[in-house]
Structure formats: C-alpha cells, structure tokens
N, C-alpha and C positions, 0 to 999 in steps of 0.2 A: 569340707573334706576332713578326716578322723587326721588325728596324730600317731603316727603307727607304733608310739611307743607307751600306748593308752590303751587298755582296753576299755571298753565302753557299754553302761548297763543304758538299755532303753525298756519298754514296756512291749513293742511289740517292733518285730524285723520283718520287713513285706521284701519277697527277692522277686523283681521283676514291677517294672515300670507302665504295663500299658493298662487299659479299660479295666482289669479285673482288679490288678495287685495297687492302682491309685482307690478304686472304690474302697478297698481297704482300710487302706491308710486312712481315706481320709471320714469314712466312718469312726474307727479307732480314736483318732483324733479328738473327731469333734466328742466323744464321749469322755477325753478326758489325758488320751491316754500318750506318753511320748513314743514317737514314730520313727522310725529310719527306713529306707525305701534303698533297694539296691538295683543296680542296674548295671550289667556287664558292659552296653555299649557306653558311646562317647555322646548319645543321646538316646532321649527317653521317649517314651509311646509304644516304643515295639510293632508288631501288626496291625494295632488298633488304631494308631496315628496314620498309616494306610488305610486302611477301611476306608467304606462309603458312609460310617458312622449310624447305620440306621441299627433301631435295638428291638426286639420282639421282648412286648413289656404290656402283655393281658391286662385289661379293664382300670391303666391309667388315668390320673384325675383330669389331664384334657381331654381325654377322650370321653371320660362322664360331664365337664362340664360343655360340650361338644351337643350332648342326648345320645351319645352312644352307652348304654349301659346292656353290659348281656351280664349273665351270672357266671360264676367260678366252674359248674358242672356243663358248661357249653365248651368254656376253652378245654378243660379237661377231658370231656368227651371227644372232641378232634385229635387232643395227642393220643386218647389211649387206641384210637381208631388207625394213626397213622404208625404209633410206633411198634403197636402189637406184642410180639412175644417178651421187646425190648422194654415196656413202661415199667417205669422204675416209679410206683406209686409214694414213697416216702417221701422223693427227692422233688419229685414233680410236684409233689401239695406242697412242700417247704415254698420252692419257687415260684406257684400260684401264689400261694401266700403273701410272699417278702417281697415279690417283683413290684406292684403298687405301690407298697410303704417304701420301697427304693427310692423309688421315681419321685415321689412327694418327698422326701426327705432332702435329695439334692436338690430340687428344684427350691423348696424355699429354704432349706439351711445353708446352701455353697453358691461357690458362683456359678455351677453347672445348673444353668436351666434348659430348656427342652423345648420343644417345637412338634409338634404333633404330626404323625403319618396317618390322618383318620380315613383316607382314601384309599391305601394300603393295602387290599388285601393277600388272604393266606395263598401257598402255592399249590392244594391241591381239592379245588374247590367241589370237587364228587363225595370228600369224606363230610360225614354228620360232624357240627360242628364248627367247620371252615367257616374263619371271618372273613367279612368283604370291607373291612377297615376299622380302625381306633384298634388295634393291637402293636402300632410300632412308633418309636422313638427316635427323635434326633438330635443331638447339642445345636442350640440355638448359636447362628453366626456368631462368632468371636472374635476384638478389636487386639489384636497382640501386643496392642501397646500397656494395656492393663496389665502386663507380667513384666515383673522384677527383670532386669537387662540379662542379669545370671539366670534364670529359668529362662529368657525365650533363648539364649544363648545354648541349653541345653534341650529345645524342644525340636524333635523329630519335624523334617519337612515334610510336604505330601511327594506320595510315590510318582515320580518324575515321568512314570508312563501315562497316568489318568489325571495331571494336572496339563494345563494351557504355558508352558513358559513359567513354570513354577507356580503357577495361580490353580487353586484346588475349585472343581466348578462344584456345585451340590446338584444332586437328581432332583428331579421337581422343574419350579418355574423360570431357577435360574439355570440348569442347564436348557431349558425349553425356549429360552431369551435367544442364545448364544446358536442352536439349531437354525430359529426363526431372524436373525436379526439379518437378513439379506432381502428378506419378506413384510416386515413389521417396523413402523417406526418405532414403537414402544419397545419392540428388543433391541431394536440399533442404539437407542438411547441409554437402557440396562446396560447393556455389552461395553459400548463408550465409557459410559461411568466407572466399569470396574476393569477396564484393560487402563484408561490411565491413572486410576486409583493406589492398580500393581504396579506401573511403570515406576510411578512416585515411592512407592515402597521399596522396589527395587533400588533405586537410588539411595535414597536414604539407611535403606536397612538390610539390603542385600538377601532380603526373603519375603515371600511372599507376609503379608502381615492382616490382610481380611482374610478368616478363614472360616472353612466351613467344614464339613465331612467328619471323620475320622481324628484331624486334627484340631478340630474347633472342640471334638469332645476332649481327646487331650490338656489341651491347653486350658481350659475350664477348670478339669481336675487337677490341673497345675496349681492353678490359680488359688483352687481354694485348699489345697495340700499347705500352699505358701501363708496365705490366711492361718494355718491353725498350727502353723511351727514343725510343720512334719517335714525331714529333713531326704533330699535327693543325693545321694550320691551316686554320680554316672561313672562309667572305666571303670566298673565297682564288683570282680564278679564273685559270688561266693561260692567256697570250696570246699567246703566242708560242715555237715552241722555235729552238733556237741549235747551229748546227754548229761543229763545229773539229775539224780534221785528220781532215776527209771522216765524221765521227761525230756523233749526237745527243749534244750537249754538255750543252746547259743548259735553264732557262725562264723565263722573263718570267712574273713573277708579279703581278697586280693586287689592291694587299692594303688590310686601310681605312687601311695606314702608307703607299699610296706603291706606286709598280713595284718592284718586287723582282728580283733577276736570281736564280737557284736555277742554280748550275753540280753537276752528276752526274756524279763520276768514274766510275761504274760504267754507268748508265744511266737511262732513264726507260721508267714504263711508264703506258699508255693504259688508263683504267679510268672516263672517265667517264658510263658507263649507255647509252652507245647513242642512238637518233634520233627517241626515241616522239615529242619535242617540236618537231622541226624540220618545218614546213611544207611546204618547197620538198621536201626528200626523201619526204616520206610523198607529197606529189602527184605527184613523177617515178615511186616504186616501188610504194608500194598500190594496188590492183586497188579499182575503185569511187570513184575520190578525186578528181573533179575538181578541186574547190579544196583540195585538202590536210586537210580539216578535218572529212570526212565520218566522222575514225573518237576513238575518243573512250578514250586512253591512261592506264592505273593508274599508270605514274612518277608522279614528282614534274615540274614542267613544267622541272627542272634538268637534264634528260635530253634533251638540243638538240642533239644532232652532234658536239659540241665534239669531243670523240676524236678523231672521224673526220675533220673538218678539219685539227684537231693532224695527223693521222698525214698525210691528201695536202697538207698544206705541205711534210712531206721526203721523198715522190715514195712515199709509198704508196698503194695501191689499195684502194678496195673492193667488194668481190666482190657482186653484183648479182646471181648464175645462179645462187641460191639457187631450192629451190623455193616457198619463199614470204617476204618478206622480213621478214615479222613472227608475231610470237609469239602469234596470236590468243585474246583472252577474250570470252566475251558481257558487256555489262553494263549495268545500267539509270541512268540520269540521274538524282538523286537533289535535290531541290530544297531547301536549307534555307533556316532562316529567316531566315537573315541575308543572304538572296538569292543567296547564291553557290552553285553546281553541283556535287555530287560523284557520282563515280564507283562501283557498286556492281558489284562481282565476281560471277556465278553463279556459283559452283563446286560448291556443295554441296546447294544446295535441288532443281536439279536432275533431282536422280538419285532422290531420294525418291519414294515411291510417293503417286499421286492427282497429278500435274501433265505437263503437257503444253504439248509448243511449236508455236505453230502461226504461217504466214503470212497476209497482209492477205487471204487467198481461201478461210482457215479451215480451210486443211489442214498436216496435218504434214506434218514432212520431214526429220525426223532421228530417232537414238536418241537422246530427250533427257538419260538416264545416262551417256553416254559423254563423252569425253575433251572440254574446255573449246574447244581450237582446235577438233575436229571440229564443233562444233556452228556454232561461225562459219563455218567454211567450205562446211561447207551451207548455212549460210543464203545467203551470199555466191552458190552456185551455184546456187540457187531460187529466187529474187529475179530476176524479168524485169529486163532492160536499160531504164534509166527507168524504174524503180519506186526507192522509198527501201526500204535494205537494212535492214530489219526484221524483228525475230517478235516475239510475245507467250506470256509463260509463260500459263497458264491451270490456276484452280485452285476447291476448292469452299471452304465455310466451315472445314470440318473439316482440310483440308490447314492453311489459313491456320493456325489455332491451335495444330497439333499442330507444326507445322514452320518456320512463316513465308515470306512469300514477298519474297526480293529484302530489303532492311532494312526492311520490315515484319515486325516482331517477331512471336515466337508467345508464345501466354497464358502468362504473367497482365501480360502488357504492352501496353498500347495500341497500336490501329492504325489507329483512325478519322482521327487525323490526316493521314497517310499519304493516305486520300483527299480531304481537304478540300482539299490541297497541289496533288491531280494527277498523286500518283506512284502511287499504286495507283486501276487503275479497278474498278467493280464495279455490278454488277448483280442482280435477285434472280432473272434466268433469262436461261439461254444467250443468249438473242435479245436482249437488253437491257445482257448484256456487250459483245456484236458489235456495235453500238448504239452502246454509250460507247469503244471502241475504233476504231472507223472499219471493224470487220474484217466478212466477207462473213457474214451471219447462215446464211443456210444450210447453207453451209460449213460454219461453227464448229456446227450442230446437228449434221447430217449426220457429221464427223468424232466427235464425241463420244459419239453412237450405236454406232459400228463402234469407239470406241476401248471404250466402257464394255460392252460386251456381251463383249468378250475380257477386260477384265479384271475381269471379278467370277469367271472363273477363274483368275485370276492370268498371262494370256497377251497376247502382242504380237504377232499373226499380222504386223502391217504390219513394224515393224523390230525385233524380237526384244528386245525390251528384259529387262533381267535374266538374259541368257544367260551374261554373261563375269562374270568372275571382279572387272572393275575394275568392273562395273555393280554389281555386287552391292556391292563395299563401301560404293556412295555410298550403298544403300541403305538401308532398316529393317531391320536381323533381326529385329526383332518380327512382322515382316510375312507373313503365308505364304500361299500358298506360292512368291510372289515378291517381294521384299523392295522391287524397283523398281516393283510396278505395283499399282493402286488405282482403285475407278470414280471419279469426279468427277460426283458426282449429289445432293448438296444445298448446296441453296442458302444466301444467298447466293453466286453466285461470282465471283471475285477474279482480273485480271491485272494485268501488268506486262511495259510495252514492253523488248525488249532489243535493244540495238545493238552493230555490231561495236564491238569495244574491243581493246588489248594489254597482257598482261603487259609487254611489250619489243620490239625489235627484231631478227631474226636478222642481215640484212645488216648488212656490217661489213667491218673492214680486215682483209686477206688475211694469213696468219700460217704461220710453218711449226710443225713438231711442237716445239720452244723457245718457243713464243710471242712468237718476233722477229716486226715488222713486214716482208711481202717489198716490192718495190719494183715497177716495170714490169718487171723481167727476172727477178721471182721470186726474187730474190737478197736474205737479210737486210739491211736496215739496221742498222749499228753503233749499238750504244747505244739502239735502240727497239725497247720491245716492248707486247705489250698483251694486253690479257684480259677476260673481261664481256662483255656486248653490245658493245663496240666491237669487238669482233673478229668474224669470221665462222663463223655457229655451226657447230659441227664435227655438229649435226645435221642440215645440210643444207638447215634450211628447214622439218622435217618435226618432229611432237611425240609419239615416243615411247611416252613415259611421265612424269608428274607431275617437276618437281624440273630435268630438262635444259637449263634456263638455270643454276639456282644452283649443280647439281654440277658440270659443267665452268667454271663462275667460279670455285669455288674453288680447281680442278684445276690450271687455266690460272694464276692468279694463282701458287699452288705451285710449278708449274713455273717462271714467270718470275723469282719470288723467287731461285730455288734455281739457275740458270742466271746471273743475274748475279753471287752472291754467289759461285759457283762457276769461272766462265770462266777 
C-alpha cells in the first residue's frame, strides 16, 4: 500500500482488477515494464471473478493441437453475418489477430493456463460460419494455496448464488458429477472428494480454496501479476486523471493512506467493469427502465461508470449506437435469510428437458435452450408496453429433482425452503401454479397441453427447441430422442419468476484496433487506453456465442499491455 506523502512514478497504472485490466498488467509486466493495478473494492476480480469463466478465443493452439483447425475468414465470416450493420472490421481483425497470441502467451509465459471448450459450440448455428467447437476457453482448476496469503486475502470469492456452500462447481463434467451423483457411483465418488476437500478448506482457510470458473481465472492472473512484481492495491479508488504535455499523465488515487498522485510514464489503462451499477446510464440507455432500476445486474455493485467517466474527463466518447447496450441474463431474485437479495443466473437449467418459459398470459415465447441474451430480449419484445418485463420458468416435480430449478437445489438437497421464502412458487396442478404466480390459468393449461402432447415425442413444433447444436449441449444426453424437451405432466409443479438481469454492459468508450481511447475527432489520446466493459464491445451490441465479453477482455487487455510496453 502507497505512502500518501509520496507521490509515485510507475510505467504503466491499470484501474480496475478483473479479466481485462489483470491481462494488462500482466502483459506490461512480463515485457518489462513497472505496474500498479487499482482497485476501488476491498477485493479484486470484479465480475470476472463471478463469471462461469469461459472465453470466446478463435482458433486456439488446443484447439489446433485438438485437429480442430478452420481459418481466420470462417470465424470472421460468422461475426460479419451476425453483427451486420454493427462489424467493426478494424477491431475485429485486431481481435482475430491478438486473440491466439493471447491464449499462447499466458498459457506458456504465466501461471494462467487454460483447458479447452472444443465441444463448445457457437449460439446461432443457421449463420455461415458458426462453430460447433474449439472456439472457447477456460482457466484450468486452480490450487489457492499457490497465492501469497496477502493476494488470496484480497481475492474475490465466487458469487454466493451459483456456488454450492461457497464451493464454485465448473460446467462440464464436474458439474455433470454433482447432477448424476444420486445415479453413478463415479459421480458419488467425484462429489465426495470435493464436498469434503471444501469442508477441509473451510476449516482451515475459511474459503473456498479448489477453484474453478471465473475465480480460478482470477487467481491465476493473480498469481502470475505476483510473479512479475506488479503491485495490487485494493480500497484503492481513483479520482481523477492528470495531463501533461497534451498526454494522460497521471491519477489521483483515494487510498485508506490518503490521496495518492500515481504518475505513468507509459500510460493508463481503463478496466473498471463497465456501467451495470450506474443508475443515471442504465435509465438514459436500457430499453424498459424508467427509473434506472427495473433491471437487476450479476456485477458486483463496484461496476458504476467509473471508466467511463475516467475516460470523458480527457474528451473521450462513448459509443451508444450500439445495438443493445447491455449484455443481457434472465435471472431470478433470490431472497436470503439475512434479508439481503441475490442475483441468480439462468444459464443452465434452462436448456434441460421438462421446463418451459412462459409470460403473465401463460404463453411461451422463446426457445428456452437458446442463448441467455436471447431469451431476455424476447421477453423484452413480448411484454406489452405497461406490463412488468417478466416470465416464469415452469416445471414438474421430477424436473425439480433431477435438475433443480433457479438455486433450488436438485435431490438429495432441500427445497421446501426455497418456497417458504417466496422464491419458488408451487402448486399440485397447472391451475393452482397460475394461481400462486399471478399468471393467466388458462393460458398456462392450454400452453402446456400443445407444449406436452409434442413433446412426449420428443418435438417443439412452436420453436424448435433441440434443433441446434448449442440447444443440444445445454441439454440431457441421456435424453432421447431430444435431449432439450420433456412433458411436464406430474405434479406437483414448480416456478420461478425471471427478470431482465446482465452479465455487463456493452456500451462503452470508443477505442481503436490498439485499445487507445478515441476522442471527438476519433483521434487517439496519448497515454489512454482501455479494455473490458469500459470499452465498446467490438460485438456491436449482439451475443454471438458464450465467453464474448471475457475473450475480447483479455484480447483487449493483451493488446493494450503489449502496445504500451512496445511504442
């Protein structure tokens, strides 16, 4: 921590701690260069350290040493197809480009190495182009005892809604363990191993310490931040940046020693998380938001503009003609007991066969296996004007148990609480869930008629559910002969409201293929650059495929690292 009666020259000042602004750093670093890393909260990661940790990262070297090899003009052709009037060709070759030599660089230069998503595919498999896998990444599990006691002391835990008792699961085979292990000795034995692995951790270290997701990428880029001298300051927030000689000089640091001046011979780069938390912008640019507050954000609430003000103090812009300016999740309100609200991600339950999303008139209105944003943005677009922007998952006994719905657990873990609370409603027939929902009964019968009479042969006449390739992996492979679709026909059965929510924010400050901040005339600023959500996503607004916030973070961050260390 600074001595606040010191001002202090470094080479390069990274403001903001998670996936983008450690890429940074510790680029910068390894090239030579002295680092300081700011961080407003009392811990570091930011949204990223939440994450499911997976990163959208084009023709990777495991996914070539795999034999998965396509060329540069296939991933390219898919974004220009999906993002249309939005492809930002500069930025997007930059990130075709850099995303590889990323990947290969931490993997053998730091401690962050990676685990391969070659099964993976893209989320919209009709476009030219769409991969069906070897496009996404993940930090390979990480042992927290390899971090300095002061680094894990300041390392973000996983989000308390999509962890087990503090234990973070990963998607894939170990959450597929923990599903199956009432079924499989081989999961029961998995499961065993790492429930009293955390126990033992718990004990000893009072955190979770095998980790995976979001956090295992974190603490990696901890790791090897700590490795090359680049320094963490947490409680750290800054206030102010400082020109001299027409250049981003410096920053005013608010630290618990005191203001700090932070002067950067090299430069500074913008990385604090983007605007999920800022009121006044989510009410000028979200669609449905009259007071700012109607949408309900997985950041941490440390995720407030800051960047973005940072950057239009020294005449940057941010780009608003985005096609949507957030990163949209469904997710439900989760009430605990210590009376405070958390946030629960749909991502996965989903897509599982026997559940169904329906609006307050009991009708569906999406493929509820498909892509996370898509499902909010129809609901967004089927949701009359003055109505509250709502669905309800809906499900039967036998889904609840075999899968869980929303953070009600599946067997052998309670769930009656869950309704005592008000987070899961439930009824012992259709008419009596519509009932405890506020939703249209006849509706909800009438829909579930025409849903379950298609799928007890496995079919989705209304939206094709289990057609694609990314339906199918949210799916059951046990399942056949559609891995996504199931009748929902005993009782009792079980929903759960879901409201818009976001990963992040797309909108952001305007940036060229260097990751410099432009100005009004599109012209870099000297000495500012930035990356993450504060910047303007190079997907236009649109979601792809899984991972396209954290793999251009750490693209972006690479690049800016390697452009200041370099100029």
């Amino acid at each position: 921590m600074p001595n606040a009666s010191l001002t202090r020259q470094v080479d390069l000042v990274v403001i903001g701690s998670g996936a983008a602004g450690l890429s940074a750093a510790v680029t910068a670093a390894h090239e030579g260069l002295s680092v300081v890393v700011l961080e407003k909260s009392a811990v570091m990661g930011g949204a990223s350290a939440w994450s499911g940790g997976w990163m959208w990262v084009p023709r990777h070297h495991l996914a070539q040493a795999a034999g998965i090899n396509e060329s540069r003009e296939t991933v390219r052709r898919y974004l220009e197809h999906e993002l249309g009037d939005h492809f930002d060709g500069a930025r997007i070759d930059a990130f075709l480009d850099a995303a590889p030599e990323m990947a290969r660089f931490f993997h053998v230069q730091t401690a962050l190495t990676f685990e391969a998503g070659n099964t993976i595919p893209d989320i919209h498999a009709a476009s030219p182009g769409a991969g069906t896998g070897g496009r996404s990444l993940i930090a390979a599990p990480f042992d927290a005892r390899q971090l300095a006691p002061t680094t894990l002391a300041k390392l973000r835990t996983t989000m308390r809604e999509t962890a087990l008792a503090g234990m973070p699961i990963q998607a894939g085979s170990d959450l597929s363990a923990f599903l199956s292990a009432t079924r499989s000795l081989t999961a029961f034995v998995h499961v065993a191993k790492r429930l009293v692995r955390h126990g033992m951790d718990l004990a000893r270290h009072g955190r979770a310490m095998q980790l995976v997701n979001g956090v295992a990428l974190i603490a990696r880029l901890a790791k090897s931040a700590d490795d090359l001298g680049v320094e963490c300051w947490t409680s750290s927030a800054a206030r102010r940046l400082l020109r001299h000689d027409d250049r981003v000089a410096a920053v005013e640091v608010d630290t618990p020693d005191g203001l700090v001046t932070l002067q950067a011979r090299r430069g500074i780069v913008l990385a604090a998380g983007g605007f999920a938390w800022h009121t006044e912008r989510r009410k000028a640019l979200f669609p449905r938001t009259p007071s700012g507050r109607e949408h309900w954000p997985l950041p941490p609430t440390s995720a407030s503009g800051d960047g973005l003000s940072l950057g239009e103090s020294m005449g940057g812009q941010v780009d608003t003609s985005l096609h949507s300016p957030v990163a949209w999740a469904p997710v439900s309100l989760v009430p605990w007991p210590d009376g405070s609200t958390g946030h629960f991600p749909h991502i996965i339950d989903r897509g599982k066969p026997g559940v169904i999303g329906v609006l307050a008139n009991g009708q569906r209105f999406v493929n509820e296996a498909g892509g996370y944003y898509d499902y909010v943005d129809a609901m967004l677009k089927a949701v009359p004007e003055g109505e509250e922007v709502c669905s309800w998952l809906i499900c039967d006994h036998r889904f609840q148990r075999r899968y869980g719905l929303g953070i009600s657990r599946p067997f052998p873990l309670p769930m009656r609480h869950w309704i005592s609370r008000g987070y899961l409603a439930c009824g012992d027939t259709p008419q009596a869930l519509a009932q405890a929902c506020g939703i249209d009964s006849d509706g909800l019968v009438d829909t579930l008629a025409r849903y379950n009479a298609a799928a007890r042969r496995g079919e989705d006449p209304d939206f094709q559910r289990g057609t694609t390739p990314y339906n199918c992996k949210q799916g059951d492979p046990a399942v056949t002969p559609n891995p996504c679709v199931a009748p929902i026909e005993r009782g009792p059965y079980y929903a759960v409201k879901v409201l818009p929510g976001c990963f992040g924010t797309f909108a952001g400050l305007k940036a060229d293929p260097h990751a410099r901040v432009l100005d009004h005339d599109n012209q870099p600023i000297p000495g500012l650059y930035v990356a993450g959500t504060d910047m303007a996503s190079i997907m236009g607004g649109f979601y792809p495929a899984g991972g396209i916030n954290l793999g251009p973070a750490m693209t972006f961050g690479y690049i800016a690292g390697r452009h200041v260390a370099r100029q």
